[in-house]
Every structure is written in C-alpha cells, then in structure tokens.
N, C-alpha and C positions, 0 to 999 in steps of 0.2 A: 504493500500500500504506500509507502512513504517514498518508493521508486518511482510510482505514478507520481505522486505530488514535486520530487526533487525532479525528475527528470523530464516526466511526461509534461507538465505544464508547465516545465519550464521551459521547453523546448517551442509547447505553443504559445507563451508570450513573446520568444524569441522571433518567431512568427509572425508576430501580429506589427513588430517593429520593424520586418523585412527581411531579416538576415536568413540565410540557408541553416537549416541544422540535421544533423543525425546522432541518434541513440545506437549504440553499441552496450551488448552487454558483455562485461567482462569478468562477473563475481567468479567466474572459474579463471585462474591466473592463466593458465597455459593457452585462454586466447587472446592476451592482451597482444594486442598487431604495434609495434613500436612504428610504423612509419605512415597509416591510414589516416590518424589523425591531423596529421602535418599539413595535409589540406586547409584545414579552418583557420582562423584568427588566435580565434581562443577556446583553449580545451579544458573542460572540466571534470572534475574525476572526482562521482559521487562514491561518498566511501568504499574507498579502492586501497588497498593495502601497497606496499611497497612489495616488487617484485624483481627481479632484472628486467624480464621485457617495458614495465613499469617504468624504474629507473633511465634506462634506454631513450622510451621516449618521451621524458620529463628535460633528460641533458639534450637533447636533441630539438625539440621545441625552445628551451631559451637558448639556443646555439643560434637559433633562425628568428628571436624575437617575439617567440608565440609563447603570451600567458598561460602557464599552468595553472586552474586552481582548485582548489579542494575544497571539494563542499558535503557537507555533515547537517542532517536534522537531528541529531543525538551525542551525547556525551561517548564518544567510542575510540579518543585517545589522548586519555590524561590517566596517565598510569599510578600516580598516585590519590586516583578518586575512585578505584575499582570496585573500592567497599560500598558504594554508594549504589552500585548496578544491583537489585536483591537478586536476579537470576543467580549469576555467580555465587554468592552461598550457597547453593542446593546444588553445586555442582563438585564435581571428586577432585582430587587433589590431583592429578592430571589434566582432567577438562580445565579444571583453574589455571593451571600453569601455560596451556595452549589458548588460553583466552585473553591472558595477561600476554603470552605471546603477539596475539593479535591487534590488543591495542597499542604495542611498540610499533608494531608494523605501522598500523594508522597514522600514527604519529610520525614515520616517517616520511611517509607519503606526505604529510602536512605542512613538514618542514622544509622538505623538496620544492613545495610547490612555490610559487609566485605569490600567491595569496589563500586570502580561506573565506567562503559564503558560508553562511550557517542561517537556520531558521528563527534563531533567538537571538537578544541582546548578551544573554548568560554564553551561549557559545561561545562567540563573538568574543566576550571579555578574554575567556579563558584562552580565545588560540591569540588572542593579542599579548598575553603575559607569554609565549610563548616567542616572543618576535616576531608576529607575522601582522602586515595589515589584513586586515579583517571586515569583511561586509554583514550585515544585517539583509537578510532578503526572503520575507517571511512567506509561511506556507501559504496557500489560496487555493478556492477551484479552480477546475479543470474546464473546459468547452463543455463535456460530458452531464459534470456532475451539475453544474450549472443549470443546462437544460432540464433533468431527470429534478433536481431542487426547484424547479418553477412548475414544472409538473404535478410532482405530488403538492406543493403548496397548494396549487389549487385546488386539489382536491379535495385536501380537508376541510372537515366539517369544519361552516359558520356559528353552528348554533353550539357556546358553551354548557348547553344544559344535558350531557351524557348521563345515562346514571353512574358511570364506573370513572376513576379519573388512573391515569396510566405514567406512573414514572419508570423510564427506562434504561440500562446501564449497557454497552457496548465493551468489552472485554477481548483482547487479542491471543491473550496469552497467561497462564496462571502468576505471572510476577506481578498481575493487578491487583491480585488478594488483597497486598495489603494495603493498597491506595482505596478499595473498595471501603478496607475496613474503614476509613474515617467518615464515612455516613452511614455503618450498617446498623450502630447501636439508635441511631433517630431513627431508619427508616423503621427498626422496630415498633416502634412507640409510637410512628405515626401511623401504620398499618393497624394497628392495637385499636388507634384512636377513631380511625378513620374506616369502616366497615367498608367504605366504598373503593378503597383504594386499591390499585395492584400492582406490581411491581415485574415488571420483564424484566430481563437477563439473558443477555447475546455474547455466547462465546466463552468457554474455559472462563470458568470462578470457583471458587470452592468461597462456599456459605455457612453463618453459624445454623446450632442446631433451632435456633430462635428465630433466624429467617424461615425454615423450613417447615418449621411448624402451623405457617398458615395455608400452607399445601396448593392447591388451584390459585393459589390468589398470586403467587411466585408463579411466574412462567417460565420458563427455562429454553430458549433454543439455541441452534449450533452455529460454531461459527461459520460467516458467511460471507461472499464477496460482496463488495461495495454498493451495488446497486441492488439488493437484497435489504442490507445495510439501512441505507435510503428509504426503503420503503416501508421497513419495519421501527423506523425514529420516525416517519413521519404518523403514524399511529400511536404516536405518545404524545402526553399531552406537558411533559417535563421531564427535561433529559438530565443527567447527573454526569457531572465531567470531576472526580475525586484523586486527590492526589495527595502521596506521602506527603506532611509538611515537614520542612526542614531540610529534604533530600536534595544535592546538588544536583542527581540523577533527572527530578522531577521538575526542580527549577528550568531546568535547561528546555526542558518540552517545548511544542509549541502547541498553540491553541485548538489545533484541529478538532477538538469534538465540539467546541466553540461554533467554528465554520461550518462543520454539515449537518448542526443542529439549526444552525439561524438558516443555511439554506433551503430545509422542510417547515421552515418556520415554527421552531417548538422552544420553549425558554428553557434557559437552563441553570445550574446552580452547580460551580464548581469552584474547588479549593481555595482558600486567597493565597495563591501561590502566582510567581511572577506572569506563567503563558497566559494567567485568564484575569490577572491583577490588569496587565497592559493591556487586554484586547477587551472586558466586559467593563461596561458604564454600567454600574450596579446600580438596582430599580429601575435601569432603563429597557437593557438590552438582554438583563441575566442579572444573578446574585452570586454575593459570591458568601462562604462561609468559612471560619477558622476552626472552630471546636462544634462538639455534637450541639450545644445551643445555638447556635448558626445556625446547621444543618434544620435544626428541627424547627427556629424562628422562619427560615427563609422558605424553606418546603412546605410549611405550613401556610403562610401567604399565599403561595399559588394554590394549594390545593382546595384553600376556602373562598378563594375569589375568581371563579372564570373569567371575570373579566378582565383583571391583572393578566392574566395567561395569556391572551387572548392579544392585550395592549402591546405585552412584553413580545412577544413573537414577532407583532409587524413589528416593532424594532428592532429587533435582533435580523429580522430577514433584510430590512433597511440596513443597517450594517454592514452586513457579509457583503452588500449589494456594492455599495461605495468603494470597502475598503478591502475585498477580500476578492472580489471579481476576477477574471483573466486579465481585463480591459485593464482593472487599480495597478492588481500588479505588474501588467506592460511597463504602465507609466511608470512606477517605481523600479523598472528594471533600465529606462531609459536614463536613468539619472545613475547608475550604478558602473552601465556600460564605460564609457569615458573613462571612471576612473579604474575598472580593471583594464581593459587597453595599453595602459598606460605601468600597469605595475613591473 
C-alpha cells in the first residue's frame, strides 16, 4: 500500500506537471539495472537498501549530475531507534540481527544518496541530523482513490437517523495491537453505554476478552485491498486512527487513515500524536484524543450527535479535497522540484 502512495502517485503528480516517468520494481536486489535509470533527470529510490548494483548506479548518476534520492514513509534507518519498531521484539535473535542488518543497509543507501523525501516533518528531522538535506512531501491520493472516494461519498446515506451507529478500525498487520490498545479500554465502556453501537475491525488485531464479549456487535473481517478498504470505511459512521503515544516509530507516521477517511467522508478521532496533530483541525475536521478520557469525551460526541458527524465529515472531505488531492500535491511537488534538481 504505501508503494502505491510513494510511488504510484507520485509518479502521477509527476504527470500532471509534464515530466516523463517510470516505476521499476527493485525490492529483489539482483534486479536493480545500474544503467536504465541514467535516462531520467532525477532518480528516486523508495526504500531501497544499499546493494553493489545499487551502489553502481548511485556513483554513476552523480558522475553524470543526476540527483539520487531516497525516499522513506517510515522510520526504517536509524539504527539506534530499533527498539521503537514493536514488530522486532516478537522477532528471534537472528531475525533481529538481519533486521538490524537491514536498517544499516537503508541507511546506507541514505547517505549515498543526494538527498532524502520522507512523508513526515519527524523523518525529515531525523535524516537531517544525519547530514542530509531533506524534503517534506507528504502522502495524498491517488487518481484512483480519489475517484472511488467521491463515489462512495455519495452514496452515503443523508439521513443521520440509523438505528445502529458504526465505528471502525483498519489494521494491516498485528504490531497494531498495541496502538489499538489506546482506545480499546473507552471503546469498552462506550459499547456498555451505548446498546446501539458496533464496532468493525479490518484486518489482523488481536482483542481483549472484554471486546469480545459483546459478540455480533464486534465484527470482525479480513484483511483486504484498498478499494474493498474504501468501501467498507465508507459504511462507518466514525473511523478511529490510534497510535502508540510517545513512540518515535508512531510519531514518524503519516496521516493516511486521516486521508481515506475524509475521502469517504466519515470523521475521525485519532491519537494527539504529531501525523494527525499536523493534519486534523480538531472539532473541525476530526478529534483528536490523548488518554482513555479523550477517547471516551470525543467518541462520545459523535456518537450522540448525528449531526456533529454528519458537519465533521463534509469537512474533513473538504480537507483531503484542498490539501491532500493529486492536483495539492502536484502543486506542492512543483515547489520541491527546483530545489532537488539542484542538490
């Protein structure tokens, strides 16, 4: 997913400002082609590890003037924040040490390169302490997603008056556990409170035995591609975007459940952590929450006021609309280009 967002649209607002591009995939080293890209201006190497053919064509691009740079939506090479990643704890004392291998590697590649795009300000900082200039160039829709987001928008229902009301959590992978946990112990207490309420769940989570307990009203489906995705957030009426607080790992995120929540139009309430601190106008667009009283003030707002719901959505759809577009972020890539050309 986050190959689509780095790559895929990036390549379409590349697009949209003129330039020629193509996508190669290289995550297997033994196809990186050191002399294919030599073609273009400037080449980007979304997290690519350091390889010889890599190497190769890193020295051979600034031999000829052609910007390398390395672009990252994740914390995936700063070797002394590893403890911050929770997968790696559940992993063996070899996987670890080949993980930790990996993120040297990254880092090499980083430090090769000309410069670094990242999707967060936290990146950004961290490959700047690193000596590198560094860009901000945050994630957005797609052409795609865009389209299929104005589609279900309109389909959902006008009329706030459902009998059921539906908050819903998107999960990729089980290292959300514990980002889930920081709203699970509210959502208890408001499913308790709230006879109407139900709570979906998309994708690898593992849950307390006090979620479980309200049986049907928890729904549980699997994980699924994007435009599945889409169409199962646009049938919620409050999405939850939950992050470890405190985690360098989490800080670094960027806002994306932000974005494909405002573009089915559904409000959301996620962490006060920096990706949703910077991107949600709290009461406006979304809430945001620090401790279970948060959680349980701010969830509870929506769930007793349709019309909150209802307000908070077209602005939140407003939002993505502006600032999170293909078209926003052309524009914001046109101010970008210049200054990587140049590094």
């Amino acid at each position: 997913m986050t190959t689509r967002y780095r790559c895929l649209h990036l390549s379409e607002q590349l697009q949209m400002l003129g330039h020629r591009t193509e996508i190669v995939d290289w995550w297997d080293e033994t196809k990186v082609d050191p002399e294919r890209p030599l073609q273009f201006d400037i080449i980007v190497l979304y997290r690519l590890m350091i390889s010889p053919a890599l190497e190769r064509l890193i020295t051979a691009a600034q031999r000829l003037g052609k910007p390398v740079i390395f672009d990252t939506d994740d914390l995936v090479f700063e070797p002394d924040l590893i403890s911050a990643h929770r997968a790696v704890r559940d992993l063996s004392e070899p996987d670890q040490r080949l993980y930790a291998e990996g993120v040297g590697r990254y880092l090499m590649s980083l430090q090769a390169s000309d410069a670094v795009m990242t999707s967060t300000p936290v990146l950004a900082e961290l490959a700047r302490r690193r000596g590198k200039k560094a860009f901000v160039h945050r994630n957005s829709l797609g052409l795609e997603m865009l389209a299929l987001g104005r589609e279900l928008y309109e389909k959902r229902p006008r009329d706030a008056g459902t009998p059921s009301v539906v908050i819903g959590y998107g999960s990729g992978t089980h290292t959300h556990d514990v980002d889930f946990r920081e709203a699970a112990n509210a959502l208890v207490q408001l499913l308790t409170r709230f006879p109407r309420l139900e709570l979906w769940l998309v994708g690898p989570l593992t849950i307390s035995q006090s979620l479980e307990s309200f049986g049907q009203r928890v729904r549980r489906f699997p994980l699924t591609d994007w435009p599945r995705w889409f169409e199962l957030e646009s049938q919620m009426d409050i999405a939850l975007a939950p992050l470890e607080m405190g985690n360098i790992f989490c800080r670094a995120k960027s806002e994306i459940k932000f974005v494909e929540a405002g573009a089915v139009g559904v409000p959301i309430v996620g962490s006060d952590v920096d990706p949703y601190r910077d991107s949600i106008t709290p009461g406006k667009d979304g809430l945001l929450a620090a401790s279970e009283k948060d959680w349980i003030e701010a969830l509870s707002s929506l769930i007793e006021n349709p019309e909150r719901r209802t307000e908070m959505s077209a602005h939140a759809r407003e939002t993505i609309l502006q600032r999170y577009s293909p078209q926003a972020r052309a524009a914001d890539l046109a101010l970008i280009l210049p200054e990587l050309e140049k590094v």
